[in-house]
DODO-81944 format. One line per 10 residues: number of its first residue (from 1); their letters; for each residue x, z, y of C-alpha. Coordinates in steps of 0.5 Angstrom, whole numbers, always signed. Each point is the difference from the previous one (the first is absolute). Example, Ala and Ser with C-alpha at 12.3 -4.5 7.8 and 13.67 -1.06 7.14 Angstrom:
2
1 = as = +25,+16,-9; +2,-2,+7
***
This chain:
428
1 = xxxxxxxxxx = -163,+131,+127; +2,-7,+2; +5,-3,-3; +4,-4,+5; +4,-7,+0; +5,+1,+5; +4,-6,+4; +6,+3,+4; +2,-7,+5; +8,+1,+1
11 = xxxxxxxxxx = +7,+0,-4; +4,+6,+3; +1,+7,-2; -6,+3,+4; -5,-5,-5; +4,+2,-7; -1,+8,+3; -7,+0,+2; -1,-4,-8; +4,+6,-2
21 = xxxxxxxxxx = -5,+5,+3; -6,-4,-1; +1,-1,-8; +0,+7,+0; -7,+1,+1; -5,+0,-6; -4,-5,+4; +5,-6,+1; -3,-5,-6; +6,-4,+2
31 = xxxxxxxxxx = +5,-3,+5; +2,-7,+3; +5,-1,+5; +1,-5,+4; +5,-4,-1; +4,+7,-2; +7,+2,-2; +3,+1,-6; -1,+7,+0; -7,-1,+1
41 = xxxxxxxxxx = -1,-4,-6; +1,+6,-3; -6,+4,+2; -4,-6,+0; -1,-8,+1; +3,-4,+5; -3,-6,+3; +4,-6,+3; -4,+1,+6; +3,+0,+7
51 = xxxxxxxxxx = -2,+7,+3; -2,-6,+6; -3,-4,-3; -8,+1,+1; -5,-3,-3; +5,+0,-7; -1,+7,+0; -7,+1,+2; -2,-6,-5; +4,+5,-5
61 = xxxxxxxxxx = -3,+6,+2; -7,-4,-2; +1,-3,-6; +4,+7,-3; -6,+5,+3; +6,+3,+4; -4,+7,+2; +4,+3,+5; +6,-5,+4; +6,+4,+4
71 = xxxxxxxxxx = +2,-4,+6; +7,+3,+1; +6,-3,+3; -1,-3,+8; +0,-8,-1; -7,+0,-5; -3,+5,+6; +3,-4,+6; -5,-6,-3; -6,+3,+0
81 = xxxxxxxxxx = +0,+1,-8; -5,+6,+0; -5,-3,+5; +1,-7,-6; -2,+5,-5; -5,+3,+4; -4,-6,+1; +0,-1,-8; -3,+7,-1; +6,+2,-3
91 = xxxxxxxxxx = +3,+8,+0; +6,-1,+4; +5,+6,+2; +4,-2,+8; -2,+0,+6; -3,-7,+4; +5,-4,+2; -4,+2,+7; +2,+7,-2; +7,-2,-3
101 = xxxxxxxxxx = +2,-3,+6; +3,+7,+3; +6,-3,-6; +0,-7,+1; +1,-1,+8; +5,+5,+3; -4,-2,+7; -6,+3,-3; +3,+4,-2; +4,+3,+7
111 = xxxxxxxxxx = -6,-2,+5; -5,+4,-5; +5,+7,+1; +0,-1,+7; -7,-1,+1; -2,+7,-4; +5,+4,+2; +5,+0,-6; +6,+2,+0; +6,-6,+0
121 = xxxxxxxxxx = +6,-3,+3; -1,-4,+7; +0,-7,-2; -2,-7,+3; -2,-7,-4; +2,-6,+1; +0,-7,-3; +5,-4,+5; +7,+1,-3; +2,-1,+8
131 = xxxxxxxxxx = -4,+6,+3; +1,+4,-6; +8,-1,+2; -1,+1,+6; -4,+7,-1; +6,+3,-4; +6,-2,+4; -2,+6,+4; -3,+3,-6; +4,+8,-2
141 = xxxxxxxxxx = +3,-1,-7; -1,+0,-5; -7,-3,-2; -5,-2,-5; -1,-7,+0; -6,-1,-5; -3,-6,-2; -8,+0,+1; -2,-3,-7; +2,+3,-8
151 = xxxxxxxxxx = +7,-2,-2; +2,+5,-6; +1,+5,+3; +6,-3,+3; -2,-1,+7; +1,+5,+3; +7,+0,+4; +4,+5,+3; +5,-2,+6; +5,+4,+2
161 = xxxxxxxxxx = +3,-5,+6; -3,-5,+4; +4,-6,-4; -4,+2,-7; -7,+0,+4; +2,-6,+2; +2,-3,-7; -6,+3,-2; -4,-4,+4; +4,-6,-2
171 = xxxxxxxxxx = -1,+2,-6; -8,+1,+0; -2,-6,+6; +5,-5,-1; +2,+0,-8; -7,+4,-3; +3,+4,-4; -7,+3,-1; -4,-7,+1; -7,+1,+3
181 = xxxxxxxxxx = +1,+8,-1; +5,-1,+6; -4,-4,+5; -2,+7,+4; +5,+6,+1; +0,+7,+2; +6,+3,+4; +0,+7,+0; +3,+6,+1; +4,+3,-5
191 = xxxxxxxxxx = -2,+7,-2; +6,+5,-4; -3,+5,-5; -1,+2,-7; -6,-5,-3; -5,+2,-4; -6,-4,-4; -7,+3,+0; -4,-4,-4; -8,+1,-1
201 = xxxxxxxxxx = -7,-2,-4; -5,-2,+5; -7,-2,-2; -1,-3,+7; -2,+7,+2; +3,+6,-4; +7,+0,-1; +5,+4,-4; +6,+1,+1; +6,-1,-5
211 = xxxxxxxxxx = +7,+5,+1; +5,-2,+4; +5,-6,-2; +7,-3,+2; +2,-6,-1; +7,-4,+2; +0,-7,+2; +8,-1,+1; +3,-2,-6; +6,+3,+2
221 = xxxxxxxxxx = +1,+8,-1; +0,+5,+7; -5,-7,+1; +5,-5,+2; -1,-8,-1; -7,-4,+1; -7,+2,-2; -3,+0,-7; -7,+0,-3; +2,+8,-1
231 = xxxxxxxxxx = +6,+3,-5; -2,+6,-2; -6,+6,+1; -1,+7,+0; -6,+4,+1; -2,+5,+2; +5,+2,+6; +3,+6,+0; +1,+0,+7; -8,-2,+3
241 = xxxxxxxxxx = -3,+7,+2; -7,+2,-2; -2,-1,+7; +4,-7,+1; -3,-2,-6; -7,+2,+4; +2,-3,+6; +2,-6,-4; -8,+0,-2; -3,+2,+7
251 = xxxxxxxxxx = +4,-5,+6; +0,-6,-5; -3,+0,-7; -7,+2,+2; +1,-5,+7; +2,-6,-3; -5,+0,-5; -6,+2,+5; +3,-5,+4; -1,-6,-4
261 = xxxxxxxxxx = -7,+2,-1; -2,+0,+7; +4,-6,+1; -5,-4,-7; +5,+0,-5; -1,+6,-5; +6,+1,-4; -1,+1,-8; +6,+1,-4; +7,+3,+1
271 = xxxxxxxxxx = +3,+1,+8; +7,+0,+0; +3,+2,+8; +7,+0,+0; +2,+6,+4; +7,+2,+4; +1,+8,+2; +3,-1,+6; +2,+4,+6; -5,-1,+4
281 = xxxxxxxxxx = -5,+1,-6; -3,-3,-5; -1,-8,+0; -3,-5,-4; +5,-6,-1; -4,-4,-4; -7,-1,-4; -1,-3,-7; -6,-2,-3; +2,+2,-8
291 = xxxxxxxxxx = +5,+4,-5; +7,+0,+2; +4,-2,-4; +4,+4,-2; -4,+6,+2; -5,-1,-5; +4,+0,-6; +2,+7,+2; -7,+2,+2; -3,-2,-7
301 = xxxxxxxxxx = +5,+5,-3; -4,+6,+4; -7,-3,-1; -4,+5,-4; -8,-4,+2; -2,-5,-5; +2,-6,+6; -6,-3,-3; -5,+5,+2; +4,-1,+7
311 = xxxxxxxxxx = -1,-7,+0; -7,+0,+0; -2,+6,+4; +4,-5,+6; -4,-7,-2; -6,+5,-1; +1,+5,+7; +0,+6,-4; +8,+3,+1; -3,+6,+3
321 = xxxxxxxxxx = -4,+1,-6; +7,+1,-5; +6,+4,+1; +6,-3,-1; +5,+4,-4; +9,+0,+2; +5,+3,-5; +3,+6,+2; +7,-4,-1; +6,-6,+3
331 = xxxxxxxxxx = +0,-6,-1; +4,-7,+2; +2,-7,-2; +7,-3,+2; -1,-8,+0; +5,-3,-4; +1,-7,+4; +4,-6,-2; +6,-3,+2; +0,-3,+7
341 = xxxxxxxxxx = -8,+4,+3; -2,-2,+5; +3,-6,+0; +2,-5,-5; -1,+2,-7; +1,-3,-8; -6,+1,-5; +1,+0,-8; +5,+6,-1; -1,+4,-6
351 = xxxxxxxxxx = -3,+8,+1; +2,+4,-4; -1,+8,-1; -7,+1,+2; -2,+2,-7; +6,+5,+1; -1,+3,+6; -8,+1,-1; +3,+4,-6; +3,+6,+5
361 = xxxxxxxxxx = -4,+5,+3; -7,-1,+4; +2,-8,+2; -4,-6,+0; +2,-7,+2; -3,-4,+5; +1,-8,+0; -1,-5,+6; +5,-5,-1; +0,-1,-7
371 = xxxxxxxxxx = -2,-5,-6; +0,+0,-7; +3,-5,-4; +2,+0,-7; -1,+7,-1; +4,+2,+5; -1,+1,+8; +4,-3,+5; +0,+0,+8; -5,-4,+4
381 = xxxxxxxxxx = +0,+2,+8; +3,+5,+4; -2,+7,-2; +0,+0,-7; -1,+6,-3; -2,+7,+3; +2,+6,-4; -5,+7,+1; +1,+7,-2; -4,+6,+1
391 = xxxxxxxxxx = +3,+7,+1; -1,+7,+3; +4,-1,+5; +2,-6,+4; +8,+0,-1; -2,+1,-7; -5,-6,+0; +5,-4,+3; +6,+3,-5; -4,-3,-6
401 = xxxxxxxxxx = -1,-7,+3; +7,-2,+2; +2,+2,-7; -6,-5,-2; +3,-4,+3; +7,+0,-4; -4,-2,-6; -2,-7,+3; +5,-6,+2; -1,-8,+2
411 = xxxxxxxxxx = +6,-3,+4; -1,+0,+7; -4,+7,+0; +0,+3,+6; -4,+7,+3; +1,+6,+5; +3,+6,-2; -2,+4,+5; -8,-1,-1; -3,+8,+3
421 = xxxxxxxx = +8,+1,+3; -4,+1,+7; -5,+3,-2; +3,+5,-3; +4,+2,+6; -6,+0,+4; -3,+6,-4; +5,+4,+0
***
């Protein structure tokens, strides 16, 4: 049995819970994060290498004969990391830039739905902030307008008058609050319903597909305000079917991925399309090319496969040859953010608590934006930690992770408090 050397790229959440789960593999020889957080220092060692800076990473991958590379947010996938890795023989697990397009261009992304029949929102393109101005002054509202490159989650904007589209036009045309990401736009239909996050392995031919999800992007509680990177997860959904579960898979999982090997660009990794229950039937609202965040950290909670062993079967197009094992159970991560996310924010405060409230009952704690300093943690991003339980059932789950949640403290501390509130009234 091989030990491994793994390097996780990344500094958020999804990376400290993969770390987690892969440290409790027997094959895990030791674990490097790139650059890290200051609860993945716990688990391993941090490099002070940005997640995009390439040729540092793969001349550190060389040098520490890294056996098996994670490739897990969007930026590193958007510039073609695992193709540069490939190149110099080295193991890598991510989809091609080619194949991670389907993420980093909102474009692609539309125009690859309409020419295989997938199910979506009505949408038109535009890189001309006139003509775009011009399409939505008759446009029925509200809308979604998307900017057509990665900006954090964040550029998706939701407009319920004409005076915010334009305002948001402004904003992404003439002010570049997205910079290049907002050099092309989708304006699409805006389609109402309970969203849910399906997620899949795939080995670029066979995919398995993990239990249903929900994210909250708002900040605000009953989803008010602009959106995040994701405040809270549960999984699985109490109010997906067995049958909805498997129409999920038929009309859209198994279609996008055969799609994307007839189009030439077979995807290896994890497949993310985000999915709306709207009147009309089930709509894809949009794909990612990697983990959610903070999906993953709820997922991990209920992995019970060494996620080694599903790494590999991936990378060596055997995921039809190992069965991947779920617990029986609920789990869910509430983002506790700082003070001003989305927008402006101050770094450096003091978090306090963490140790007290891995203390209670079937928690863990997931760092993103954090740091260590002086024997302390203090707050270093938006989303700074992820507070995750495991339970029976999902009102216990959550009970167990809001009580957490009183244990730790750090000035400007904001969360959700009604994290699983709408699925929970769905189910009944």
């Amino acid at each position: 049995m091989q030990k491994q050397r793994i390097l996780i790229i990344g500094s958020g959440g999804r990376e400290h819970a993969i770390g987690w789960k892969i440290k409790q593999s027997i094959r895990a020889e030791q674990i490097f994060f790139a650059p890290g957080n200051g609860g993945t220092g716990r688990i391993g060692i941090n490099i002070p290498i940005k997640a995009t800076d390439i040729p540092a990473l793969l001349d550190f991958a060389k040098k520490e004969n890294i056996t098996l590379t994670l490739a897990l947010p969007d930026d590193p996938l958007a510039l073609g990391i695992v193709n540069e890795f490939q190149k110099k023989g080295l193991r890598i697990w991510g989809p091609t830039k080619e194949a991670a397009q389907i993420e980093w261009s909102k474009t692609f992304s539309k125009d690859f739905m309409r020419r295989h029949n997938l199910p979506t929102a009505k949408f038109m393109t535009f890189s001309d902030y006139k003509m775009a101005k011009k399409y939505i002054t008759d446009q029925i509202f509200p809308i979604v307008i998307k900017a057509d490159g990665l900006a954090l989650g964040k550029g998706v904007i939701i407009c319920e008058t004409r005076e915010q589209a334009y305002e948001a036009l402004e904003n992404i045309f003439i002010k570049k609050i997205f910079g290049e990401a907002g050099n092309e736009i989708v304006v699409e239909k805006f389609l109402a319903g309970p969203e849910i996050s399906i997620h899949a392995f795939s080995d670029g031919k066979n995919y398995k597909i993990f239990p249903p999800s929900q994210d909250h992007k708002k900040i605000g509680e009953e989803d008010i305000g602009p959106n995040t990177g994701g405040m809270g997860t549960i999984a699985p959904l109490p109010f997906v079917s067995n049958n909805l579960f498997k129409e999920i898979e038929k009309n859209i999982v198994a279609p996008t991925l055969s799609a994307m090997n007839s189009d030439g660009y077979p995807f290896v990794g994890v497949i993310y399309p985000g999915l709306v229950l709207h009147k009309d039937g089930l709509k894809i609202l949009e794909y990612n090319a990697r983990f959610g965040d903070p999906e993953t950290q709820t997922y991990m909670r209920l992995l019970d496969t060494d996620i080694l062993d599903i790494f590999d079967a991936c990378l060596d197009g055997k995921l039809n040859e190992i069965e991947i094992i779920w617990r029986n159970a609920y789990a869910c991560t509430i983002i506790l953010a700082s003070g001003g996310y989305p927008g402006n924010y101050e770094k450096g405060k003091v978090v306090s608590g963490i140790d007290d409230a891995e203390r209670e009952l079937d928690i863990i704690v997931f760092h993103a934006g954090t740091a260590a300093k002086d024997d302390k943690f203090v707050t270093n991003g938006g989303r700074v930690l992820g507070v995750s339980a495991i339970g029976i059932t999902l009102e216990e789950t959550l009970a167990k992770a809001y009580k957490a949640i009183e244990k730790i403290s750090f000035e400007g501390m904001q969360y959700r408090k009604d994290i699983g509130k709408s699925a929970l009234l769905l189910s009944k």
